[in-house]
Each structure stands twice: as C-alpha cells, then as structure tokens.
mmCIF file of the N, C-alpha and C atoms, coordinates in Angstrom:
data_MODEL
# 
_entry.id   MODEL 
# 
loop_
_atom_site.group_PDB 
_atom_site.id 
_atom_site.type_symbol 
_atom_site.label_atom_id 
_atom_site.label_alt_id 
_atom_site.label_comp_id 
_atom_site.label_asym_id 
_atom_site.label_entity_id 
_atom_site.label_seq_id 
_atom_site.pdbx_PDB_ins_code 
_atom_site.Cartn_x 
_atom_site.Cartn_y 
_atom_site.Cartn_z 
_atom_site.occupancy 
_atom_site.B_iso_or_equiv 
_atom_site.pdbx_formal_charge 
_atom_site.auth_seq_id 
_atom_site.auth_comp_id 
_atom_site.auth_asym_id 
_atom_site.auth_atom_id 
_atom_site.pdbx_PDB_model_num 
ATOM 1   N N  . UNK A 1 1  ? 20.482 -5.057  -12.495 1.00 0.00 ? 1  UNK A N  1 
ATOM 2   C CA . UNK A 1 1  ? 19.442 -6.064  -12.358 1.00 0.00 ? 1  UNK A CA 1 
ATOM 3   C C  . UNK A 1 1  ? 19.404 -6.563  -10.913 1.00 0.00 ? 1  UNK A C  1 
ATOM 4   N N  . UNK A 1 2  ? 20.800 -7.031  -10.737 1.00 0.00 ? 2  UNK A N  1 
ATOM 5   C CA . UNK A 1 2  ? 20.364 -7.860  -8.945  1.00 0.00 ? 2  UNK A CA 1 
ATOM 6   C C  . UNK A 1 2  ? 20.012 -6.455  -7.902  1.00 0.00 ? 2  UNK A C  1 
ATOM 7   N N  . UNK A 1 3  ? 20.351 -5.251  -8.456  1.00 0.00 ? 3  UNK A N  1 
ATOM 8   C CA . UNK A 1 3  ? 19.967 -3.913  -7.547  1.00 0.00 ? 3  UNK A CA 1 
ATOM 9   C C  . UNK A 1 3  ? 18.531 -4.145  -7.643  1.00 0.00 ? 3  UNK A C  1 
ATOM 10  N N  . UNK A 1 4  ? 17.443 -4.590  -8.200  1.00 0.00 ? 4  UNK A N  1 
ATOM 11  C CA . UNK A 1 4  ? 16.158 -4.127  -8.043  1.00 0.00 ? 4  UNK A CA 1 
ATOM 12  C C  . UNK A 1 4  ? 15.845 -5.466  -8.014  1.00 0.00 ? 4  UNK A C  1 
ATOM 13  N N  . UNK A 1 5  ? 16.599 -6.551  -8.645  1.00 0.00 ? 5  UNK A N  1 
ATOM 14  C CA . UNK A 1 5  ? 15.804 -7.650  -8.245  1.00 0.00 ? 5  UNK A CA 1 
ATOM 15  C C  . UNK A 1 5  ? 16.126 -8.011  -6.551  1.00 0.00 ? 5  UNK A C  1 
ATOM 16  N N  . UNK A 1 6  ? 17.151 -7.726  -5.849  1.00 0.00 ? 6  UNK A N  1 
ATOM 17  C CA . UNK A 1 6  ? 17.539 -7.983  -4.707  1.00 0.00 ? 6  UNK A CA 1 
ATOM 18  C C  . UNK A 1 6  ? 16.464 -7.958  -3.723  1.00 0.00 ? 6  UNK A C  1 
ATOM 19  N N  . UNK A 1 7  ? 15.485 -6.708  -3.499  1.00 0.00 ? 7  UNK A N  1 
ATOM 20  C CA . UNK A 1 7  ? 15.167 -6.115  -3.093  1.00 0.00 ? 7  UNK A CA 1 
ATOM 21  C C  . UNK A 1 7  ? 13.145 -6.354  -3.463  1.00 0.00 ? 7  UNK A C  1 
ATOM 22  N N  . UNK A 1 8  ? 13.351 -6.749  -4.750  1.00 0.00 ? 8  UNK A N  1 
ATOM 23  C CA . UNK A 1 8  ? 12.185 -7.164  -5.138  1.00 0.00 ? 8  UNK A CA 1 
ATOM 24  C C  . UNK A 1 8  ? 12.005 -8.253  -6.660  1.00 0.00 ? 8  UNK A C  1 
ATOM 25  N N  . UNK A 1 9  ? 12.438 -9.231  -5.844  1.00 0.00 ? 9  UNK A N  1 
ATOM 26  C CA . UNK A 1 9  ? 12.644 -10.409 -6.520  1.00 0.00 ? 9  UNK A CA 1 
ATOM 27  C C  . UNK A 1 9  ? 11.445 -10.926 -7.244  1.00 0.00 ? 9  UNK A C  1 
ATOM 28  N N  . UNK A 1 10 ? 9.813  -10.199 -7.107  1.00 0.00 ? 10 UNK A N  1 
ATOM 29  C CA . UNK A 1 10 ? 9.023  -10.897 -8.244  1.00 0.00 ? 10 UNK A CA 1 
ATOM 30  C C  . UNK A 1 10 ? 8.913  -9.892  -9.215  1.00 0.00 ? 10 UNK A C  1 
ATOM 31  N N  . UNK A 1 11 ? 9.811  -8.617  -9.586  1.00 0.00 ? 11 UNK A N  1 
ATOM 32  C CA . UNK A 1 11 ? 9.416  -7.646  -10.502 1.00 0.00 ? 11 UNK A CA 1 
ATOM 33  C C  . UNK A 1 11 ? 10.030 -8.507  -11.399 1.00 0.00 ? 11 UNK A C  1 
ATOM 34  N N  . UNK A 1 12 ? 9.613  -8.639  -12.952 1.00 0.00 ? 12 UNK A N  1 
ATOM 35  C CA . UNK A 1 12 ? 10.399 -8.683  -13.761 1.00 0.00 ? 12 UNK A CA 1 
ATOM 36  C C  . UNK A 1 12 ? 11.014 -7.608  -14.620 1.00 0.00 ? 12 UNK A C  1 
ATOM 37  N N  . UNK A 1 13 ? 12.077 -8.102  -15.356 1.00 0.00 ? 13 UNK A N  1 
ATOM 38  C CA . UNK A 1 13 ? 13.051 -6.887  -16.288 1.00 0.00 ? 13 UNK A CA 1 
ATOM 39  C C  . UNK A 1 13 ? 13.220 -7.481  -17.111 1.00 0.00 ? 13 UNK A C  1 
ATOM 40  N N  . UNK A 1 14 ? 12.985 -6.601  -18.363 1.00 0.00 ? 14 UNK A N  1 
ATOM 41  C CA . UNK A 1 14 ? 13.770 -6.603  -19.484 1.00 0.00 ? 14 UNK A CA 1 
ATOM 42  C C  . UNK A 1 14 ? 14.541 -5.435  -19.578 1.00 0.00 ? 14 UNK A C  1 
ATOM 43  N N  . UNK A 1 15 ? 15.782 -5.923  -19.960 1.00 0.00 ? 15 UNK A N  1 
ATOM 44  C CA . UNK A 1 15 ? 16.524 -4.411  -20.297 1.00 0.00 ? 15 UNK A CA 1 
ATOM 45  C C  . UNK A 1 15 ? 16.699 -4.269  -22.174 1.00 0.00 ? 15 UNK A C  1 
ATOM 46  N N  . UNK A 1 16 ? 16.579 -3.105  -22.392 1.00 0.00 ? 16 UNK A N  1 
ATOM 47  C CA . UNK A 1 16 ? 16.868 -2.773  -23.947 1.00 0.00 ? 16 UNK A CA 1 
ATOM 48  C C  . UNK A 1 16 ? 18.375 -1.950  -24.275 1.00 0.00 ? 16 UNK A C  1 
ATOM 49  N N  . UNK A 1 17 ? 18.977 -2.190  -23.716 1.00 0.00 ? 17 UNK A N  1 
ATOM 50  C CA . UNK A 1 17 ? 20.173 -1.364  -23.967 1.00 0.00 ? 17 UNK A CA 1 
ATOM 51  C C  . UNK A 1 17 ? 21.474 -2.086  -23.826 1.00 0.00 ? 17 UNK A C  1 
ATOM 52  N N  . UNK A 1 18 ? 22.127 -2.063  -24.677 1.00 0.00 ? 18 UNK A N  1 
ATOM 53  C CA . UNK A 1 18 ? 23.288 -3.123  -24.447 1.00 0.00 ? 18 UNK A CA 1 
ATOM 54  C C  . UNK A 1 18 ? 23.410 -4.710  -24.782 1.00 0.00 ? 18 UNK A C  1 
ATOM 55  N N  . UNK A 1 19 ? 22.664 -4.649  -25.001 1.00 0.00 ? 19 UNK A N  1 
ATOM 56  C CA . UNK A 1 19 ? 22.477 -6.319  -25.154 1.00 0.00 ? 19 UNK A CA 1 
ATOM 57  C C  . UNK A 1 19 ? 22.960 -6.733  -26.544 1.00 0.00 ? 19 UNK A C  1 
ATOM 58  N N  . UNK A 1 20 ? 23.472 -7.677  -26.524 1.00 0.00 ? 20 UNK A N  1 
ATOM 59  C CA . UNK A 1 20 ? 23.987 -8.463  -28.063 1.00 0.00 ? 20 UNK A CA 1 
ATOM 60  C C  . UNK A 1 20 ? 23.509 -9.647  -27.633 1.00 0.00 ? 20 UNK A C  1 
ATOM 61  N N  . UNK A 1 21 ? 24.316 -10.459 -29.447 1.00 0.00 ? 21 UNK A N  1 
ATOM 62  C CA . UNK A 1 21 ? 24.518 -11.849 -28.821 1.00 0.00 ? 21 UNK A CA 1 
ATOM 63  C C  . UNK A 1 21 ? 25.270 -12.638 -27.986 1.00 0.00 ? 21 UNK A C  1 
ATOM 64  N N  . UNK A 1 22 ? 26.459 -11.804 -28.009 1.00 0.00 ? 22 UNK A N  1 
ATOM 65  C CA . UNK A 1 22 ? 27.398 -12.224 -26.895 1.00 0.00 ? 22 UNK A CA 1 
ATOM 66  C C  . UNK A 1 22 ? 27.142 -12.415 -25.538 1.00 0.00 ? 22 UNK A C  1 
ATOM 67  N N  . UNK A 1 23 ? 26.317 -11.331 -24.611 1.00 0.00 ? 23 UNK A N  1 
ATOM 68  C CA . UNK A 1 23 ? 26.002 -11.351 -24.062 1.00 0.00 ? 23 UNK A CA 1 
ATOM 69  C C  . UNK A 1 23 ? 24.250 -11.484 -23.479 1.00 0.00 ? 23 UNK A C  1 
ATOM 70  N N  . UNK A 1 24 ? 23.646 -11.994 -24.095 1.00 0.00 ? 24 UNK A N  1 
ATOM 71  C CA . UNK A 1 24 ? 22.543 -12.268 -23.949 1.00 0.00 ? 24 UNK A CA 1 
ATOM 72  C C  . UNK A 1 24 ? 21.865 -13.269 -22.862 1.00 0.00 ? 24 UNK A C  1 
ATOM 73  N N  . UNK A 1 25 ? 22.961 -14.307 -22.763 1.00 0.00 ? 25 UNK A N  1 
ATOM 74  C CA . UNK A 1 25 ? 22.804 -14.955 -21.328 1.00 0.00 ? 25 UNK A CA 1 
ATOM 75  C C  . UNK A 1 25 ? 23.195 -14.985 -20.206 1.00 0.00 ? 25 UNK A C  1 
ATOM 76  N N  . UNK A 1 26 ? 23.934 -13.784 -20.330 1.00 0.00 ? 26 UNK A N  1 
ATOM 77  C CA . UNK A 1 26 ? 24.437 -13.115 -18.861 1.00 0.00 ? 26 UNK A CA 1 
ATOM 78  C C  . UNK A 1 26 ? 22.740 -12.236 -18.289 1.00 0.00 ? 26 UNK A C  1 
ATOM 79  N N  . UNK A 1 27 ? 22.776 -11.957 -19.062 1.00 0.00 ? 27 UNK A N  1 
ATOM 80  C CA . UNK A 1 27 ? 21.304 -10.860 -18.749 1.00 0.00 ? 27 UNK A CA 1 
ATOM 81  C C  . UNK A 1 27 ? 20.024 -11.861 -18.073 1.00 0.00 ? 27 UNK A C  1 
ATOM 82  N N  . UNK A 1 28 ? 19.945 -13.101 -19.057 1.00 0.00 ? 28 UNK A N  1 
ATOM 83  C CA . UNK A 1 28 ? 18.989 -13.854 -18.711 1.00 0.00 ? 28 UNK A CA 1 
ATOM 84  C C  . UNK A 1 28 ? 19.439 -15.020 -17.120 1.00 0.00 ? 28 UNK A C  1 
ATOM 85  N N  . UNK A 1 29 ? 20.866 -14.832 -17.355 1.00 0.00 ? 29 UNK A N  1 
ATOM 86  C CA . UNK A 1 29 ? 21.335 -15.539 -16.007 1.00 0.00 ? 29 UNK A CA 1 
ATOM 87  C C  . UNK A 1 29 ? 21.230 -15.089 -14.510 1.00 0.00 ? 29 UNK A C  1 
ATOM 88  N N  . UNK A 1 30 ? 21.122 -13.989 -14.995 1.00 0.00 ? 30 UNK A N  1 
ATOM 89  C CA . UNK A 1 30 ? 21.207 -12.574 -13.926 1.00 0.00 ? 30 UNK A CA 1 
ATOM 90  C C  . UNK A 1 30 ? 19.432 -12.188 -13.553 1.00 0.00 ? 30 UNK A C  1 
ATOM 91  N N  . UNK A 1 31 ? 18.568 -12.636 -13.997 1.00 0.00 ? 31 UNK A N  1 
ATOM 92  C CA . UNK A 1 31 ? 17.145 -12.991 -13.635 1.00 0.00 ? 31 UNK A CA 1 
ATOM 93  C C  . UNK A 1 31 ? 16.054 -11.559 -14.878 1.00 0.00 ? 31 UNK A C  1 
ATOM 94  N N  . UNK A 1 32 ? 16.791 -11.388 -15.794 1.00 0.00 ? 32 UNK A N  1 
ATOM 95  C CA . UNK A 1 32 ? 16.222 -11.109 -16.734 1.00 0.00 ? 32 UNK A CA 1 
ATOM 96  C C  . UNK A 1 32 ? 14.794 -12.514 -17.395 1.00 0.00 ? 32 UNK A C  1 
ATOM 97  N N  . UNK A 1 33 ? 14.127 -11.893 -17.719 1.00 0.00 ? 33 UNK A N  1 
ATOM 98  C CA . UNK A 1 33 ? 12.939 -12.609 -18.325 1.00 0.00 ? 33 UNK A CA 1 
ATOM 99  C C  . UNK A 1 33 ? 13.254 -12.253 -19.985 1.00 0.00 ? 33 UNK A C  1 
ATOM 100 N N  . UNK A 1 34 ? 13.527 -11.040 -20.263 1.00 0.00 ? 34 UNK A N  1 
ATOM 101 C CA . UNK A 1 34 ? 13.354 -11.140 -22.088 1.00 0.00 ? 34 UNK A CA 1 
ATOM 102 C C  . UNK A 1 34 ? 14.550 -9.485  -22.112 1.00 0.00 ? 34 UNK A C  1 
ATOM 103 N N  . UNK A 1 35 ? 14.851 -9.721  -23.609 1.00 0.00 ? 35 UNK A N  1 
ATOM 104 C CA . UNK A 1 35 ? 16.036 -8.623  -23.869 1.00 0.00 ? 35 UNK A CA 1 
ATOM 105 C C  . UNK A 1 35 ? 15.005 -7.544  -24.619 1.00 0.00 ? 35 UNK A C  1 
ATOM 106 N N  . UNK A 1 36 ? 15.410 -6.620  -24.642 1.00 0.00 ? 36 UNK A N  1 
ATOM 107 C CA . UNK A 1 36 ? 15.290 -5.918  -26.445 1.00 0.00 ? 36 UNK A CA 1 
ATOM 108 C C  . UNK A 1 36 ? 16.543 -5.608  -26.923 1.00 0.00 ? 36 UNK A C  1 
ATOM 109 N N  . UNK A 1 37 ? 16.442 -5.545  -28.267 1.00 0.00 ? 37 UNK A N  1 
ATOM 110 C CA . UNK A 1 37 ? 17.276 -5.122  -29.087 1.00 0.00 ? 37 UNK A CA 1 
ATOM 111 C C  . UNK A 1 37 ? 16.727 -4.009  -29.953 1.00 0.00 ? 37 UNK A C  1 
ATOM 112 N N  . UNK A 1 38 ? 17.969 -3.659  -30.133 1.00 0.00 ? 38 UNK A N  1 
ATOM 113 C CA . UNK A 1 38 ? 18.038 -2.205  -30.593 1.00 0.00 ? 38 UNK A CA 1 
ATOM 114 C C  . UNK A 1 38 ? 18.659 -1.670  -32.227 1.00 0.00 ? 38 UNK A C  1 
ATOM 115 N N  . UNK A 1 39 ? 19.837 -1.205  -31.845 1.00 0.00 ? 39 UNK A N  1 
ATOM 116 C CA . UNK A 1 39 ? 20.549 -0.586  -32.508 1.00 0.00 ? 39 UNK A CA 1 
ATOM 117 C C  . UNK A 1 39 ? 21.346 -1.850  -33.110 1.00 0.00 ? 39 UNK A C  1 
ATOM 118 N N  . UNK A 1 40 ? 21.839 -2.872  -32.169 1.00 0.00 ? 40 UNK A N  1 
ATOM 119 C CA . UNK A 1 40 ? 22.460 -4.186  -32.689 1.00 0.00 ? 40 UNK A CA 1 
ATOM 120 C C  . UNK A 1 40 ? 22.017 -4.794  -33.817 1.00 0.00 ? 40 UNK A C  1 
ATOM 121 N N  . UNK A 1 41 ? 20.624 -4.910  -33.978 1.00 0.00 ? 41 UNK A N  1 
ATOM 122 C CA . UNK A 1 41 ? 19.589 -5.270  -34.631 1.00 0.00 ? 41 UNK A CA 1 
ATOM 123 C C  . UNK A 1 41 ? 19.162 -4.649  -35.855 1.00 0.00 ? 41 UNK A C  1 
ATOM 124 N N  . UNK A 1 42 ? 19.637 -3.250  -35.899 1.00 0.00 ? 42 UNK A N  1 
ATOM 125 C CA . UNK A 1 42 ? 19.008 -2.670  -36.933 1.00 0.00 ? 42 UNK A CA 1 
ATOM 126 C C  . UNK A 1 42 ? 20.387 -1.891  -37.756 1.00 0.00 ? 42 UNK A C  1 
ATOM 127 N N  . UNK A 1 43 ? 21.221 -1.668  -37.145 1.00 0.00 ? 43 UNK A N  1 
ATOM 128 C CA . UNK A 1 43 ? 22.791 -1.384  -37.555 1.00 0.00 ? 43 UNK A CA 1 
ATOM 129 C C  . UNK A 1 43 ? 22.604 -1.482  -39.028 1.00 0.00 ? 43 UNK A C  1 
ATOM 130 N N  . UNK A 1 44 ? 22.504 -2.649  -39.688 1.00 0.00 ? 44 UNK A N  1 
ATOM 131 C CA . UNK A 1 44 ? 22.551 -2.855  -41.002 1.00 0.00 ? 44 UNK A CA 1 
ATOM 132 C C  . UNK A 1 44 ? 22.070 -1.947  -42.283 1.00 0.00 ? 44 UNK A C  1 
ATOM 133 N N  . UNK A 1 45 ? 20.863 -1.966  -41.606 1.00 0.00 ? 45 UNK A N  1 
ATOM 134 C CA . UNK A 1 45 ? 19.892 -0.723  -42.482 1.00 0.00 ? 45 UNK A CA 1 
ATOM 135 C C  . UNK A 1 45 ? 20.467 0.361   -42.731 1.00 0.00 ? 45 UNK A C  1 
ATOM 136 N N  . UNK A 1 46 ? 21.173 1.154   -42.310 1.00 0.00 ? 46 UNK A N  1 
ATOM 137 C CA . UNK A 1 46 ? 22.017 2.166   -42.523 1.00 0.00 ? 46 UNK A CA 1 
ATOM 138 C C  . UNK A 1 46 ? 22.848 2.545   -44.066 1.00 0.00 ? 46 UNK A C  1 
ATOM 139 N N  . UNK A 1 47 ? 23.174 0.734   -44.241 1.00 0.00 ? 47 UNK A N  1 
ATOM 140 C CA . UNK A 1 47 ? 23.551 0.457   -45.495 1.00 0.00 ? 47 UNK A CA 1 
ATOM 141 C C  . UNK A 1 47 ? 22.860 -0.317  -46.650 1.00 0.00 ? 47 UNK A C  1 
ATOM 142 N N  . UNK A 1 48 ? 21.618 0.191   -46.243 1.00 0.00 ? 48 UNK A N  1 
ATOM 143 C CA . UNK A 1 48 ? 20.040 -0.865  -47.068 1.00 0.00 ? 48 UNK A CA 1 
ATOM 144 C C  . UNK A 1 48 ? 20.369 -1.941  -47.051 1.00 0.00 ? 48 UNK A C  1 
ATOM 145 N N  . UNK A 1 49 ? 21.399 -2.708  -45.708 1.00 0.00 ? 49 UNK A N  1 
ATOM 146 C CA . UNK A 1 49 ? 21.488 -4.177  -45.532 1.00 0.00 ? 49 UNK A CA 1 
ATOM 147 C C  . UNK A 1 49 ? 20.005 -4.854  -44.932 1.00 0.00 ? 49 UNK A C  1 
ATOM 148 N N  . UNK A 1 50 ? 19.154 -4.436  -45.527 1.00 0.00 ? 50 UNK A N  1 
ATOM 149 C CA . UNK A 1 50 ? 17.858 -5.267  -44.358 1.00 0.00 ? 50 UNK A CA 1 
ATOM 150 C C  . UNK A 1 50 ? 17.273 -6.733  -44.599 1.00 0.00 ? 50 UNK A C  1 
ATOM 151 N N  . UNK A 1 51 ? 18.817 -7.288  -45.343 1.00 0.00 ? 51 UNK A N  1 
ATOM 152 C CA . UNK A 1 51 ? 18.184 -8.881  -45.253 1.00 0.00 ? 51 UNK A CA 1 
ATOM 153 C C  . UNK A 1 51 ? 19.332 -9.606  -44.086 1.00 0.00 ? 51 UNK A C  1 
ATOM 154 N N  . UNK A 1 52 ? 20.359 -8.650  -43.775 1.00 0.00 ? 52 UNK A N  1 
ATOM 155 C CA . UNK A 1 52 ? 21.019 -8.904  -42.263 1.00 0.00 ? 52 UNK A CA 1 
ATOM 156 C C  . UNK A 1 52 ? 20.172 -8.718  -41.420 1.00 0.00 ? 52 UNK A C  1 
ATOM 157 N N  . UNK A 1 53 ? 19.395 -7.811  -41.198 1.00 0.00 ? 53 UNK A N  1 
ATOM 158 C CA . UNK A 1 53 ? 18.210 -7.900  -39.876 1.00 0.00 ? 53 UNK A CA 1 
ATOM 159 C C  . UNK A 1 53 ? 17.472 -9.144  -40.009 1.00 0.00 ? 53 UNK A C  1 
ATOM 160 N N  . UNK A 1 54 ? 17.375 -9.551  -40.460 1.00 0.00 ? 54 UNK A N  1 
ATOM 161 C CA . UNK A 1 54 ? 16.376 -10.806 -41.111 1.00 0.00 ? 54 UNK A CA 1 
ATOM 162 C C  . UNK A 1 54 ? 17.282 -11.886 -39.885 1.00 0.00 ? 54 UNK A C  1 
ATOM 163 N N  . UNK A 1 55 ? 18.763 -12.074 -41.058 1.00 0.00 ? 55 UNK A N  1 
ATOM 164 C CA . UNK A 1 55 ? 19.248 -12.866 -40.902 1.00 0.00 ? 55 UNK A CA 1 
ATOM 165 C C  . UNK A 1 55 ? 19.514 -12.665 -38.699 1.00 0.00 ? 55 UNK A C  1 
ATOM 166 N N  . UNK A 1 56 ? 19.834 -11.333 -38.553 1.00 0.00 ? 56 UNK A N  1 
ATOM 167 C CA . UNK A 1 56 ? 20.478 -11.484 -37.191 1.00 0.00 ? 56 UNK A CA 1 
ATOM 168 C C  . UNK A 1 56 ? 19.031 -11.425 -36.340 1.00 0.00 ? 56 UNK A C  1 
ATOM 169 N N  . UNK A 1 57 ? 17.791 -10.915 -36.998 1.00 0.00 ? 57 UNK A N  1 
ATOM 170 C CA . UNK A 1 57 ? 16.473 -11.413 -35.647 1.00 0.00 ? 57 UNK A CA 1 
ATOM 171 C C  . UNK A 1 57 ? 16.438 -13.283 -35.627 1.00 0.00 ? 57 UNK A C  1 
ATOM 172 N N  . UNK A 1 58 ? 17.086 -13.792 -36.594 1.00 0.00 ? 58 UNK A N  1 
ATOM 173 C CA . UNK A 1 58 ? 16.611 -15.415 -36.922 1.00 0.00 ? 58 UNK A CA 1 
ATOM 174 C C  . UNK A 1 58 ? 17.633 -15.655 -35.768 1.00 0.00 ? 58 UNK A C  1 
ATOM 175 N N  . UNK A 1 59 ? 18.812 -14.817 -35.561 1.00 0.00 ? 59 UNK A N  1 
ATOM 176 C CA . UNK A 1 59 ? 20.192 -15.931 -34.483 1.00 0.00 ? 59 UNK A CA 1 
ATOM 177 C C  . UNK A 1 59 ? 19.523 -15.008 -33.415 1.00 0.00 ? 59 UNK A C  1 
ATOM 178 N N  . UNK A 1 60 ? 19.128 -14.127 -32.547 1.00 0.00 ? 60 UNK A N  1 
ATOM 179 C CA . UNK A 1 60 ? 18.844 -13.504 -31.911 1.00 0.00 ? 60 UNK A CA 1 
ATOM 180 C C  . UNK A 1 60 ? 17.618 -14.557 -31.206 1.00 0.00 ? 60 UNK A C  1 
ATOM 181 N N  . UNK A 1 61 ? 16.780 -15.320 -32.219 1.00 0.00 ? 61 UNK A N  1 
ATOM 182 C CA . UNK A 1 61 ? 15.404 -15.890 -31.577 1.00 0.00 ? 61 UNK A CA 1 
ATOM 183 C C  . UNK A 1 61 ? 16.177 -16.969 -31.215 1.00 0.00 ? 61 UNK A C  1 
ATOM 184 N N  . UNK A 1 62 ? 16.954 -17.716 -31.672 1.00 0.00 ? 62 UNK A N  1 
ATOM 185 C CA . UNK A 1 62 ? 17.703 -19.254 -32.133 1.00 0.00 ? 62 UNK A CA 1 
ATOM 186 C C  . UNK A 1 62 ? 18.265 -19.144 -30.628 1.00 0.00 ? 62 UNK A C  1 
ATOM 187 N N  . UNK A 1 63 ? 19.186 -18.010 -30.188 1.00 0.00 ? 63 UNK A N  1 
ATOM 188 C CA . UNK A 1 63 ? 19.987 -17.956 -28.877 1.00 0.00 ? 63 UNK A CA 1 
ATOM 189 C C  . UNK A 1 63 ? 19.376 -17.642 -28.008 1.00 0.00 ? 63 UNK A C  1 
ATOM 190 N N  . UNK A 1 64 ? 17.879 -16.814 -27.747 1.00 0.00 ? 64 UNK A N  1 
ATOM 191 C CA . UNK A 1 64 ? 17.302 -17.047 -26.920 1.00 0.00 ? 64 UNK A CA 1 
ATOM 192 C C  . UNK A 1 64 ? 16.618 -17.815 -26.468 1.00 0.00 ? 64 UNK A C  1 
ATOM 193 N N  . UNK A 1 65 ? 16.313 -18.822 -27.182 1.00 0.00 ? 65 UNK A N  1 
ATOM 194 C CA . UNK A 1 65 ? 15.341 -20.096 -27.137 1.00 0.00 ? 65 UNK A CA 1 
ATOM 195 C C  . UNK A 1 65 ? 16.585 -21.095 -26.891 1.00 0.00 ? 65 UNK A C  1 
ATOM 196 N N  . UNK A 1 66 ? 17.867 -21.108 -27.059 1.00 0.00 ? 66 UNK A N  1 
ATOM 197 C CA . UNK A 1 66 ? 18.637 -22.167 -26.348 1.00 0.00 ? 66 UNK A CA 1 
ATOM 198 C C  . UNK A 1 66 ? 19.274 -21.589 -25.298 1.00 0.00 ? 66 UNK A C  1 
ATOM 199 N N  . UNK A 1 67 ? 18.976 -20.110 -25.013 1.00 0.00 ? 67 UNK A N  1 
ATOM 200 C CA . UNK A 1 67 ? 19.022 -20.156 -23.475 1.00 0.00 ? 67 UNK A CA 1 
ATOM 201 C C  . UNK A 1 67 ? 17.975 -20.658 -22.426 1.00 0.00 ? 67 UNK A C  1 
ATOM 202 N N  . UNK A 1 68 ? 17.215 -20.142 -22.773 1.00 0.00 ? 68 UNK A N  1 
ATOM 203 C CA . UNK A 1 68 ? 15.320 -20.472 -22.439 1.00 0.00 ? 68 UNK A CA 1 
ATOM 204 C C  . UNK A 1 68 ? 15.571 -22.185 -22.221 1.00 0.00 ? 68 UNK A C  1 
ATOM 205 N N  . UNK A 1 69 ? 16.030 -22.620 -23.342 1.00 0.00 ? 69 UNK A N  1 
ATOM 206 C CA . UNK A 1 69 ? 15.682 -24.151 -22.757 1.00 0.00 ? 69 UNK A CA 1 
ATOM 207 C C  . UNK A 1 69 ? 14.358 -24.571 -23.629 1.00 0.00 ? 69 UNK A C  1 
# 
C-alpha cells in the first residue's frame, strides 16, 4: 500500500486478499479506503454453515464502521 500510495497519494486501494478481522485496521490505517473479503467470509459454506456468513458479514460491517468512525 504505502509502495503506490507513496508515490501517488490520491489513488485509492482496496485490497481483497488477506484481510480478516484481525487485521482490518491495519489496512485502513495504512490509507486503504475499503477491504474485500473473500475466502474469510465464505469459509463456512463448505460445511452448509451459511448462517456464519450472515453472522461474520454482520462483525465484518460492525468493525469497519468503528474503524471508519
């Protein structure tokens, strides 16, 4: 991120790879505008868990909006 934002500080980024909840406000600290999620997000389904996706897009919006402010 600071490699391309350094250099051109009004592009914005989202990155889709890697991102959890753990780290989600490192990304946005680091001059990220928005994440995607992926595989973190959908993991569950694998095991026809798809009321965990539910549950983890609800903490996913919850932690980006109290990073956001």
């Amino acid at each position: 991120v600071k490699a391309v934002k350094g250099p051109m500080p009004h592009v914005n980024i989202m990155p889709t790879g890697g991102v959890d909840l753990n780290n989600m406000d490192k990304w946005i600290a680091n001059g990220c505008i928005a994440v995607g999620i992926g595989g973190n997000l959908t993991a569950p389904a694998k095991d026809g868990r798809y009321d965990l996706i539910t549950e983890l897009a609800a903490k996913y919006v919850a932690k980006f909006q109290e990073i956001k402010g």
